[in-house]
FIRODREN-102360 format. One record per atom (N, C-alpha, C): x, y, z; residue in three letters. Coordinates in steps of 0.02 Angstrom, whole numbers, padded with zeros to 5 digits, always signed. Each point is the difference from the previous one (the first is absolute). Example, Ala and Ser with C-alpha at 12.3 -4.5 7.8 and 13.67 -1.06 7.14 Angstrom:
<pts>
+00660-00284+00390Ala;-00045+00059+00000Ala;+00045+00060+00000Ala;-00018+00053-00036Ser;+00042+00059+00003Ser;-00039+00055+00037Ser;
</pts>
This chain:
<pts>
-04046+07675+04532Unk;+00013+00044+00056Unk;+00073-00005+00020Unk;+00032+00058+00005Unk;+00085-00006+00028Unk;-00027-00033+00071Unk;+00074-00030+00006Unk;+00002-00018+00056Unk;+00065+00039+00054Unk;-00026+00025+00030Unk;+00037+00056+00041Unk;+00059-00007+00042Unk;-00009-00086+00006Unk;+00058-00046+00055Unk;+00040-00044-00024Unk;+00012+00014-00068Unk;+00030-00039-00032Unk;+00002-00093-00013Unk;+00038-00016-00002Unk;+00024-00081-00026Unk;-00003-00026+00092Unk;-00011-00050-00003Unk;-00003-00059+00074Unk;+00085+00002-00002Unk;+00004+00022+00037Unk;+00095+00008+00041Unk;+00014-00071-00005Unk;-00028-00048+00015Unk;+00017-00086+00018Unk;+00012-00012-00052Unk;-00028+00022-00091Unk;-00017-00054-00048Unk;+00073-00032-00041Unk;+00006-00037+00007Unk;+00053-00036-00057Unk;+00060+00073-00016Unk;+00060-00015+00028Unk;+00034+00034-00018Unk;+00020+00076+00008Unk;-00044-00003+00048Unk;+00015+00091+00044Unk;+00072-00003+00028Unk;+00022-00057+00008Unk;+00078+00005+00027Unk;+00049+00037-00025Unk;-00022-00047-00073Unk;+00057+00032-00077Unk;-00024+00087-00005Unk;-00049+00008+00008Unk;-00014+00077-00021Unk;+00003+00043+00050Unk;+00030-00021+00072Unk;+00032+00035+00054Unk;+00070+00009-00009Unk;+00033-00049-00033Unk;+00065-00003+00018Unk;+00027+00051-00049Unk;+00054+00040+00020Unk;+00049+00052-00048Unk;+00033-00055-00053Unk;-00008+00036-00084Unk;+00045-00026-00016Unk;+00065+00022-00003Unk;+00044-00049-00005Unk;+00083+00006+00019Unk;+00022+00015-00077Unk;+00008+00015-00045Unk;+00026+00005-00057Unk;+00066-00046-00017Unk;-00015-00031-00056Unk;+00066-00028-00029Unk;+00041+00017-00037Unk;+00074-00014+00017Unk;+00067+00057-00038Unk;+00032-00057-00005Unk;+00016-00007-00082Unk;+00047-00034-00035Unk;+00075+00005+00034Unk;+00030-00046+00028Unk;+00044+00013+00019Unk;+00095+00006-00049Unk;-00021+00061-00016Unk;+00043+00026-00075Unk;+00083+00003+00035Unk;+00045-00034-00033Unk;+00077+00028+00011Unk;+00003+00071+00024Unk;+00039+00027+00069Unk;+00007+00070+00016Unk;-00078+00019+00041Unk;-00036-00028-00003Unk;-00070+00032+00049Unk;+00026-00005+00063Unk;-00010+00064+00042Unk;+00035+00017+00065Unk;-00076-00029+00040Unk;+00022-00035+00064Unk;-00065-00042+00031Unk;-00004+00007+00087Unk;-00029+00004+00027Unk;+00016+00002+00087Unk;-00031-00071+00022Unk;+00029-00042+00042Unk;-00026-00062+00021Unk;-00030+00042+00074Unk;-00075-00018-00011Unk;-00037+00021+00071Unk;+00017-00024+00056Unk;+00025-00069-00001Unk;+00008-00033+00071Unk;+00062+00054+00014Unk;+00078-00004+00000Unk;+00048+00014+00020Unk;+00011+00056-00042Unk;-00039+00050-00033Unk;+00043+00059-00054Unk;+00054-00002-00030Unk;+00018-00076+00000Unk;+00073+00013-00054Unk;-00027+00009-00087Unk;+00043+00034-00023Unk;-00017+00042-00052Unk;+00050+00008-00042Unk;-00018-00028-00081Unk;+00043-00012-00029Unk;-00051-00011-00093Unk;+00050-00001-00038Unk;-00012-00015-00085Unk;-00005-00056-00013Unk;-00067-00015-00035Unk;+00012-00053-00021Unk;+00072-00016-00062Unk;+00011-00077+00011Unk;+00044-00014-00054Unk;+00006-00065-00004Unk;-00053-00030+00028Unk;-00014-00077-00050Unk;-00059-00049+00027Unk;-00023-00002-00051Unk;-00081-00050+00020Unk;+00023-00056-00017Unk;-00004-00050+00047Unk;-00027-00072-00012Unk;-00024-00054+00030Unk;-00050-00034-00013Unk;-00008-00066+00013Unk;-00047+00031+00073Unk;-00041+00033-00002Unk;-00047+00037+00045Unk;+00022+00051+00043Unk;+00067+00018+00014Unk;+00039+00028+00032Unk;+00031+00066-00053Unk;+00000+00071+00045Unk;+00053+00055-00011Unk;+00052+00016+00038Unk;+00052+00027-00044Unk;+00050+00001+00043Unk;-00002+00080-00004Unk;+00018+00038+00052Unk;+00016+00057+00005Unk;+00068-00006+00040Unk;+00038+00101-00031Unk;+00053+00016+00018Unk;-00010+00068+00025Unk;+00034+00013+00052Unk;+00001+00075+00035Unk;+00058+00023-00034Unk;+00012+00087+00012Unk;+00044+00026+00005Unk;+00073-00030-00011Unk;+00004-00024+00064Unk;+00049-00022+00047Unk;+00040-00046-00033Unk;-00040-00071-00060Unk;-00002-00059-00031Unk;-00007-00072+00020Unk;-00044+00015+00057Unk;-00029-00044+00029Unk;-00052-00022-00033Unk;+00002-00064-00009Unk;-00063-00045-00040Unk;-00039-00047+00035Unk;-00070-00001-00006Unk;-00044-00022+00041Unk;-00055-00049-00033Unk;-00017-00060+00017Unk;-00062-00005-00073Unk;-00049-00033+00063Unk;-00051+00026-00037Unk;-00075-00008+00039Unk;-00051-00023-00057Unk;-00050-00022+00025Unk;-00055-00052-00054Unk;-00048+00073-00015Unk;+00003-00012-00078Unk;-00076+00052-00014Unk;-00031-00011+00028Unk;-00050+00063-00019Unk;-00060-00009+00037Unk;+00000+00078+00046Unk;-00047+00008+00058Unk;+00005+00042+00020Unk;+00029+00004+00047Unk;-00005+00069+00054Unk;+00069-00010+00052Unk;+00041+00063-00028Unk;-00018+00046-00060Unk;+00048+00056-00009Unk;-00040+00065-00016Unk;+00056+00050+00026Unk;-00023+00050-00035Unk;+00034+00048-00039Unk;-00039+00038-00027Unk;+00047+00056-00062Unk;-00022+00075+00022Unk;+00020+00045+00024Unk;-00012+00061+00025Unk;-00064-00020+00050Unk;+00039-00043+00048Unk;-00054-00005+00052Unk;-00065-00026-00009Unk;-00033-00028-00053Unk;-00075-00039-00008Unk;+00022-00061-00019Unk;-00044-00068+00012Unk;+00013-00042+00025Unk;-00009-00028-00084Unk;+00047-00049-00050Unk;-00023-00035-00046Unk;+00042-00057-00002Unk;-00054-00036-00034Unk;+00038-00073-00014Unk;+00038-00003-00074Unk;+00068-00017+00003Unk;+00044-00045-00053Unk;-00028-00042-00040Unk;-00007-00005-00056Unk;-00005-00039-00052Unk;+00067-00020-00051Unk;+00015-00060-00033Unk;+00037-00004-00032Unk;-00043+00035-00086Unk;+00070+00045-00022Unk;+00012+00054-00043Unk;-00033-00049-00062Unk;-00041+00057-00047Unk;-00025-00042-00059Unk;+00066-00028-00059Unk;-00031-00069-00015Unk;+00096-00002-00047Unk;+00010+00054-00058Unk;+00068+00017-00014Unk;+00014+00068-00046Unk;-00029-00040-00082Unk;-00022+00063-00038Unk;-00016-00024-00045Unk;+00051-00009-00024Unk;+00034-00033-00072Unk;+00056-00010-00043Unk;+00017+00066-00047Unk;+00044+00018+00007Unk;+00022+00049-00055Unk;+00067+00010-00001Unk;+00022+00054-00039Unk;+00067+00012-00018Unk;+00019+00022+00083Unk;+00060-00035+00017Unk;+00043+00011+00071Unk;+00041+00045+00003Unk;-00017+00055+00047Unk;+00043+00051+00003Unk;+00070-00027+00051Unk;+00062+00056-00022Unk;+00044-00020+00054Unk;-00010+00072+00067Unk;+00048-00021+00029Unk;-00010+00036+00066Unk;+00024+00075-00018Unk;+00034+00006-00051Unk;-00009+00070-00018Unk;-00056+00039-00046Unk;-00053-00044-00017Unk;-00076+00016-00027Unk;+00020-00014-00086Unk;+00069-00034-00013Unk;+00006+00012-00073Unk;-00043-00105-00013Unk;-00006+00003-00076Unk;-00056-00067-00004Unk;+00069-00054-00010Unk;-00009-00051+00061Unk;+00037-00051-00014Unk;+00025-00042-00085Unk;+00056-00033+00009Unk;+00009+00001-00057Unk;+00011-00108+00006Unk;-00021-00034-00038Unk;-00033-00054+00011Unk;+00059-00042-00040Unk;+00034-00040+00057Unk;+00046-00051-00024Unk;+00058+00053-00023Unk;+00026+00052+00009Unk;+00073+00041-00015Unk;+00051-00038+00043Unk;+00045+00010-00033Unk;+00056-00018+00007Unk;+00044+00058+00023Unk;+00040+00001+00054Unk;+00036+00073+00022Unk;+00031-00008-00070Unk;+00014+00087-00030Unk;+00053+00006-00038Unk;+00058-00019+00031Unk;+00043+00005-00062Unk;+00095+00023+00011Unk;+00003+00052+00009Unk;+00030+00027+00068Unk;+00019+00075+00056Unk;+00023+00059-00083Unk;-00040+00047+00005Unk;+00043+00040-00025Unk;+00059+00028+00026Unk;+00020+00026-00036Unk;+00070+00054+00016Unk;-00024+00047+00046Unk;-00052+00029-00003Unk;-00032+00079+00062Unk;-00027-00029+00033Unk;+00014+00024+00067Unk;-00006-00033+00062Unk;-00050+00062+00045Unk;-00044-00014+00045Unk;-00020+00058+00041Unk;+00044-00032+00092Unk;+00034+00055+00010Unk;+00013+00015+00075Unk;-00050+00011+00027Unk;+00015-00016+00057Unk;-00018+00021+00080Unk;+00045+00023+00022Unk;-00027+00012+00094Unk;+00047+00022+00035Unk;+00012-00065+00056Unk;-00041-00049-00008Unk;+00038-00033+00059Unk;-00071-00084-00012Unk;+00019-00021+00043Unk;-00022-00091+00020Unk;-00088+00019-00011Unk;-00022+00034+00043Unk;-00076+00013+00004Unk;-00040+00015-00042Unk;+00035+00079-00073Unk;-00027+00014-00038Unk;+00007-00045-00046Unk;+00049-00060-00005Unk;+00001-00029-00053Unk;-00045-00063+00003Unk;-00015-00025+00057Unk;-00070-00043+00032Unk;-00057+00032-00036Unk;+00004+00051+00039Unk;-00079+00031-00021Unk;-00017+00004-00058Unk;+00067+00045-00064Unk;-00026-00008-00053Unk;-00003-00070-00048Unk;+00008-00058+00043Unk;+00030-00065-00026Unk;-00086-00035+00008Unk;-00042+00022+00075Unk;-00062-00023-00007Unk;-00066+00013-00032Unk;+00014+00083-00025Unk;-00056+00025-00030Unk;+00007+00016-00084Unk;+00075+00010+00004Unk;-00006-00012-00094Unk;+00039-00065-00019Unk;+00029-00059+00040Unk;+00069-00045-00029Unk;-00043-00057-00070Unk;-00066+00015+00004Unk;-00033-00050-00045Unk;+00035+00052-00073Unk;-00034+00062+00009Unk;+00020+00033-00061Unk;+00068+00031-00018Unk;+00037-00002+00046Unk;+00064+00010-00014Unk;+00055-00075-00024Unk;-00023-00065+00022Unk;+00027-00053-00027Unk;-00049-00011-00088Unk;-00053+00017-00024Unk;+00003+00004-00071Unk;+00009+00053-00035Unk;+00030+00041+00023Unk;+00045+00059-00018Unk;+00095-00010+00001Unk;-00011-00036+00042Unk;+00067-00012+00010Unk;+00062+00039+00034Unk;-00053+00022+00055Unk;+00036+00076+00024Unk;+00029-00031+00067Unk;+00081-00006+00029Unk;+00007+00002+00039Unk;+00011+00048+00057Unk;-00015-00014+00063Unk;+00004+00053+00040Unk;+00052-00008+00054Unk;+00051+00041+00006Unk;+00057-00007+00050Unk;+00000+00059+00050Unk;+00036-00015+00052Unk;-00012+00043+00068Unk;+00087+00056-00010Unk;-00003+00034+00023Unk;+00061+00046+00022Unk;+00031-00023+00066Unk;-00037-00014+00043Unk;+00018+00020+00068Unk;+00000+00060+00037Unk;-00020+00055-00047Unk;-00016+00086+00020Unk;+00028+00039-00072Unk;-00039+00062+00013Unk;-00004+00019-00084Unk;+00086+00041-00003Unk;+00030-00008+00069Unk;+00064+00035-00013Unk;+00060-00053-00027Unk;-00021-00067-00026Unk;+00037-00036-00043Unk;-00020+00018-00101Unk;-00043+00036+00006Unk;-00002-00006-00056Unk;+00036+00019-00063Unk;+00048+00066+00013Unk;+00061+00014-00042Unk;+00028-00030+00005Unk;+00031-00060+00062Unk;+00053-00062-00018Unk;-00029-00033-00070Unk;-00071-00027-00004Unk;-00017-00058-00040Unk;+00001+00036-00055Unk;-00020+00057-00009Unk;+00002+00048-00061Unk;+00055-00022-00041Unk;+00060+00005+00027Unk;+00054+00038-00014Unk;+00023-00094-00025Unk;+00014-00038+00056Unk;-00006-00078-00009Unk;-00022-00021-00079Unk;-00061+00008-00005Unk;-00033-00014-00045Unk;-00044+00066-00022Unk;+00022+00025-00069Unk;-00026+00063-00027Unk;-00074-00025-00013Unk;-00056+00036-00031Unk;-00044+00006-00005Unk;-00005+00005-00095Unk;-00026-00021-00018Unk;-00027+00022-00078Unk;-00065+00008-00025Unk;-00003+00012-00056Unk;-00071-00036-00042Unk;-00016-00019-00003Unk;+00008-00092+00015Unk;-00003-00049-00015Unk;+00015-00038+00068Unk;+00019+00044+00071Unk;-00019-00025+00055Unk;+00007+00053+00041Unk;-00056+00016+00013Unk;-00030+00056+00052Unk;-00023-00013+00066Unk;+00008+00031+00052Unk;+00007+00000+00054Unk;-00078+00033+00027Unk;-00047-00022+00036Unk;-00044+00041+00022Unk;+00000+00004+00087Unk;+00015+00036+00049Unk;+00010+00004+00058Unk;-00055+00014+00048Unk;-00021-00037+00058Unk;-00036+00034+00031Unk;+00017+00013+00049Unk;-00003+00063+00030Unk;+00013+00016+00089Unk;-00034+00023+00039Unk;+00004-00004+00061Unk;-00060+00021+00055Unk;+00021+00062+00004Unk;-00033+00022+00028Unk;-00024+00097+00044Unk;+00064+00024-00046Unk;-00040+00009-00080Unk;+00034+00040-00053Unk;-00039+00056-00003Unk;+00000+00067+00049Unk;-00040+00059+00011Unk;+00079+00053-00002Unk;-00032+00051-00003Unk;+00044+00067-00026Unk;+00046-00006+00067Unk;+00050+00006-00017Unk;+00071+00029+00044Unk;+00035-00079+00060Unk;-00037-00043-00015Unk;+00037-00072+00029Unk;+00045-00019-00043Unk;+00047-00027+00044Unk;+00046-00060-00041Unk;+00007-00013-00053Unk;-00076-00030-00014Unk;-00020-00047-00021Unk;-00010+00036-00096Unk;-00017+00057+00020Unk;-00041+00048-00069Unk;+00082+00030-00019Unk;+00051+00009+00049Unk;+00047+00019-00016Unk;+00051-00026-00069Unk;+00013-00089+00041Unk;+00018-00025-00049Unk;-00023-00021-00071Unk;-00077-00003+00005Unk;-00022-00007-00065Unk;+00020+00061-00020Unk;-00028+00054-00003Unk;+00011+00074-00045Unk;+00085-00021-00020Unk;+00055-00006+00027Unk;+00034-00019-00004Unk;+00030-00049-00076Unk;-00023-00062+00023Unk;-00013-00050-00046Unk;-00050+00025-00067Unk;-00047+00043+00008Unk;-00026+00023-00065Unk;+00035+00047-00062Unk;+00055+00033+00057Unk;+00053+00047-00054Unk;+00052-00030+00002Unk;+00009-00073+00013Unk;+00056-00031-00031Unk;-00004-00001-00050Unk;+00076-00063-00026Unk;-00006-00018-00051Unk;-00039-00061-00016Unk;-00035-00037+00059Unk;-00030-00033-00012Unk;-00071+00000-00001Unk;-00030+00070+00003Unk;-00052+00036+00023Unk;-00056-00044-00054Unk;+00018+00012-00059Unk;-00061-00018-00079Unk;-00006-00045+00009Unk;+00030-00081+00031Unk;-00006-00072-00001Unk;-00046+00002+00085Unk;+00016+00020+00030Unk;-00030-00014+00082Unk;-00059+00055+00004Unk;-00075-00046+00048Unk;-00033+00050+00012Unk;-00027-00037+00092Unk;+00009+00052+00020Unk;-00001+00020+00077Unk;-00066+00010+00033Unk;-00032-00043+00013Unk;-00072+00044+00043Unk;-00029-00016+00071Unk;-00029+00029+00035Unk;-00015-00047+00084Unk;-00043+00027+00027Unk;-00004-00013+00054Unk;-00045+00001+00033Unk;-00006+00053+00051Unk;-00061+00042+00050Unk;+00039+00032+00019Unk;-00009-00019+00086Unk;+00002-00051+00027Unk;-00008-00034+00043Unk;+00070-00014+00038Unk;+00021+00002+00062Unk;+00083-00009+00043Unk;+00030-00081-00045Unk;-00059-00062+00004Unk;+00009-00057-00007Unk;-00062-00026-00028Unk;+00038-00074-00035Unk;-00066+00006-00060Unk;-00058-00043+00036Unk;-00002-00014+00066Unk;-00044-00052+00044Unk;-00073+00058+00012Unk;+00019+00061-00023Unk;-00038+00054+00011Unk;-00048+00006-00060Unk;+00011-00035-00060Unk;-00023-00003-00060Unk;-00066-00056-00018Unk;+00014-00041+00083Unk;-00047-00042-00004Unk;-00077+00047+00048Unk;-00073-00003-00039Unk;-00034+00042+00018Unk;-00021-00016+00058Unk;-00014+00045+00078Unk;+00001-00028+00075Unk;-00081-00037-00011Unk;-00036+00011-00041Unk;-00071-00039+00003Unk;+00024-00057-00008Unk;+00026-00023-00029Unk;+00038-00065-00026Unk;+00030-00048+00074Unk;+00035+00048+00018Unk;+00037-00016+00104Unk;-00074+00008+00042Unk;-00059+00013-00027Unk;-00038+00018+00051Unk;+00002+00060+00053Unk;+00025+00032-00022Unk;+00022+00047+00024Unk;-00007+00076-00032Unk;-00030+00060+00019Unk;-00018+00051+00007Unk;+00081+00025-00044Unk;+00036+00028+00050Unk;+00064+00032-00058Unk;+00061-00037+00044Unk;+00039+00009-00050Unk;+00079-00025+00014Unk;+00007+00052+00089Unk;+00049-00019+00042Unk;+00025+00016+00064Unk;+00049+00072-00042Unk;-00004+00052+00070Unk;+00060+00043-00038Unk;+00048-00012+00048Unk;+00062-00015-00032Unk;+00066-00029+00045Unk;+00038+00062+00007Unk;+00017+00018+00064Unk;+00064+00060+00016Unk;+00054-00013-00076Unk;+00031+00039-00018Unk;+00082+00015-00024Unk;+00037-00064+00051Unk;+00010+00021+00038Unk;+00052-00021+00047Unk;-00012-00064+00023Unk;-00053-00046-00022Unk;-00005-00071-00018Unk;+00002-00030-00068Unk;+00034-00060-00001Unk;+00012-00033-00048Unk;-00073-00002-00042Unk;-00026+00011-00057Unk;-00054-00014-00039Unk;-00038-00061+00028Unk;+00006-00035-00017Unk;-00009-00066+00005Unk;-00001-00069+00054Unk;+00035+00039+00064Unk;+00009-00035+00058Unk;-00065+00046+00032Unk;-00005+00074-00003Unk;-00047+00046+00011Unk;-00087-00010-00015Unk;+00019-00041-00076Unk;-00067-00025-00017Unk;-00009-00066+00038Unk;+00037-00052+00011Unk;-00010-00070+00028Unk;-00029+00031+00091Unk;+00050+00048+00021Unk;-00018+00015+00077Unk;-00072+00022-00022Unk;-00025+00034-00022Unk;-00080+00017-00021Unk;-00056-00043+00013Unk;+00038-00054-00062Unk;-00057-00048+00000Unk;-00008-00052+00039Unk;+00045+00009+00063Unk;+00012-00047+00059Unk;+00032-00060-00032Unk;+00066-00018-00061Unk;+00030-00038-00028Unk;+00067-00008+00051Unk;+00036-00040-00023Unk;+00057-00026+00030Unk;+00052+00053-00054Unk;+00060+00014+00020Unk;+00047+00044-00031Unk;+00056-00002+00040Unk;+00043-00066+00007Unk;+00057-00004+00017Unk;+00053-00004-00045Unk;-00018-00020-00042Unk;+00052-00029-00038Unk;-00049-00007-00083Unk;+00069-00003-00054Unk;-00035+00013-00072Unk;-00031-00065-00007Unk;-00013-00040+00017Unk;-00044-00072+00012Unk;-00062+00031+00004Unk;-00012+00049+00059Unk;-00056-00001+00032Unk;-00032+00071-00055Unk;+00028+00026-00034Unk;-00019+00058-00031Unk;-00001-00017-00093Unk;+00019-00059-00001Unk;-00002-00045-00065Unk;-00085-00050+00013Unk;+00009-00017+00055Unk;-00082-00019+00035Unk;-00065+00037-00026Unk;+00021+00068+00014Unk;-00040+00051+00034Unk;-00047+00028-00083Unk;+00056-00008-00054Unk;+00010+00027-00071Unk;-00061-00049-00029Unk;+00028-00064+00006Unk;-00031-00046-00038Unk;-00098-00038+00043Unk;+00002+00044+00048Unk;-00077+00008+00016Unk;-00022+00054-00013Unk;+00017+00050-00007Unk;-00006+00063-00039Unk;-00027-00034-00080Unk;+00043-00032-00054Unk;-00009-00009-00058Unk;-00026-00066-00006Unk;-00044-00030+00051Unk;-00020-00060+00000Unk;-00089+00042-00012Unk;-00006+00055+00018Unk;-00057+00036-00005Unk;-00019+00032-00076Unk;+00061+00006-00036Unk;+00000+00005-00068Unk;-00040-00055-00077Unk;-00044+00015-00011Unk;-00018-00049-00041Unk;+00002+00012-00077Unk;-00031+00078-00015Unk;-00003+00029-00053Unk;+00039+00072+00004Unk;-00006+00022-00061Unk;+00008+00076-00020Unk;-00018+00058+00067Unk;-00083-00023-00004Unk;-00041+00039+00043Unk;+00014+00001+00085Unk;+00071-00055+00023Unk;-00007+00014+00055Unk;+00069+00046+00003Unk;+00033+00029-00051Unk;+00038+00061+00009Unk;+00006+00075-00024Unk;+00012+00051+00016Unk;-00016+00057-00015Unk;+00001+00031-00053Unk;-00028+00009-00057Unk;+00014+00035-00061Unk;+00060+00031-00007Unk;+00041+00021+00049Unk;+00061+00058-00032Unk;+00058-00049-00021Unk;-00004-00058+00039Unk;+00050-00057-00029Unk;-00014-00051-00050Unk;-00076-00019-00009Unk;-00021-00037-00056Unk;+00008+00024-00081Unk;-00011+00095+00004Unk;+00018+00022-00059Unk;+00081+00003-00020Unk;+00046-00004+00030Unk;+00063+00000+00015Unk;+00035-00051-00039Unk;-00049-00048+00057Unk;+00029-00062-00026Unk;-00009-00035-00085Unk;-00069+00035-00023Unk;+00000-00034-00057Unk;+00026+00051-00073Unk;+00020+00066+00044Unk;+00053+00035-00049Unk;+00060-00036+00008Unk;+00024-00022+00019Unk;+00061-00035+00032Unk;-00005-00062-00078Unk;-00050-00035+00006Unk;+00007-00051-00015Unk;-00028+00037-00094Unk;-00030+00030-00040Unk;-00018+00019-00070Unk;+00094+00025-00006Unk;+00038+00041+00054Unk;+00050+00027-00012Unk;+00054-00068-00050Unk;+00004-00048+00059Unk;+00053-00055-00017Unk;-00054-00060-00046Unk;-00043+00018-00013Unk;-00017-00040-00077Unk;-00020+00013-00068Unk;+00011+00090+00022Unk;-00018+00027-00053Unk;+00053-00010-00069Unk;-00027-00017-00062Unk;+00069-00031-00060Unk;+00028+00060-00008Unk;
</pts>
């Protein structure tokens, strides 16, 4: 005969089968987390010894004991430490397969430019594994309107080619000027020119990456970059504080995937250009 009133509410263990379960989330490098007590809110970026550390925005670092106490789009789950990675071939941070016990080459002769301190960081953290067994060094300009000095300094050949990159290289700037320029030189066949089409290359890093929805749009009539620091409620007195501002920006950088395709393809024409035999 059914029984219409179910199970005795008292018996062994009605507690456990009242209570919600809380779900468990591996606590993976980059998982964005909300601490319920105080809402500070931040990525993970390092488990240990029962404790996570999270980072906001901002680069404030916090570490709190797994377990529960967080949430992820607002529902309540507990932290677990991440299953260990299985073993395999190690990628580098530009997705190409690590290369095991290399030795940097000897620098070739072709060199890839930049335009300045930042782009040459950036491209130094996401490809410098594969550009030191290539042997590709990378040097800065100081702005792409030095670049007919070095031209001219030091010609360009066959046998050492120049690959350039520049920011907000879009129709009728500066920037597209002097390349077109530089392409009907005489040094046009040895140098190849390509960029981005972004004001500055801090724009190249993707805003999911900053936590953040889209880049700020800064007036003309503010400095780029002091415009972005006033945004993000940063300090911007002085190039100290905007050299600060850069390197928490690219402290958010880990791989390929945390920058925008129009500069990743760029960059690795840049780099087949000056190793091609």
């Amino acid at each position: 005969m059914e029984d219409r009133y179910g199970a005795d509410v008292l018996a062994k263990g009605w507690q456990e089968r009242a209570a919600k379960k809380i779900p468990q989330v591996p606590a993976e490098p980059d998982l964005v987390v909300e601490v319920a007590d105080d809402g500070f809110c931040g990525a993970v970026t390092k488990v240990q010894s029962g404790t996570v550390e999270l980072e906001d925005w901002k680069g404030r670092k916090r570490l709190f004991p797994l377990g529960g106490g967080f949430l992820i789009d607002g529902q309540p789950v507990k932290l677990v430490p991440p299953a260990p990675k299985e073993k395999g071939p190690r990628r580098t941070a530009s997705g190409s397969f690590a290369v095991a016990d290399q030795r940097a080459r000897v620098a070739l002769p072709s060199r890839i430019l930049v335009e300045g301190r930042h782009d040459a960081e950036l491209v130094e953290k996401v490809w410098g594994a594969d550009l030191r067994v290539e042997g590709v060094v990378v040097e800065y300009l100081q702005g792409v309107d030095l670049l007919d000095e070095l031209l001219a300094a030091e010609p360009p050949s066959a046998k050492r080619r120049y690959g350039v990159l520049v920011d907000h290289l879009v129709p009728g700037s500066k920037e597209s000027r002097i390349a077109d320029a530089v392409t009907r030189g005489p040094h046009g066949a040895h140098v190849r020119i390509v960029g981005h089409p972004y004001v500055d290359v801090w724009q190249c890093v993707k805003p999911e990456a900053l936590g953040i929805a889209r880049w700020p749009e800064i007036p003309r009539d503010i400095e780029w970059k002091i415009g972005i620091c006033k945004a993000f409620g940063w300090p911007h007195a002085d190039q100290a504080d905007i050299a600060r501002a850069w390197q928490a920006i690219l402290s958010k950088v880990t791989t390929y995937r945390d920058l925008e395709p129009s500069l990743l393809g760029r960059v690795e024409e840049l780099i087949d250009f000056v190793t091609a035999p």
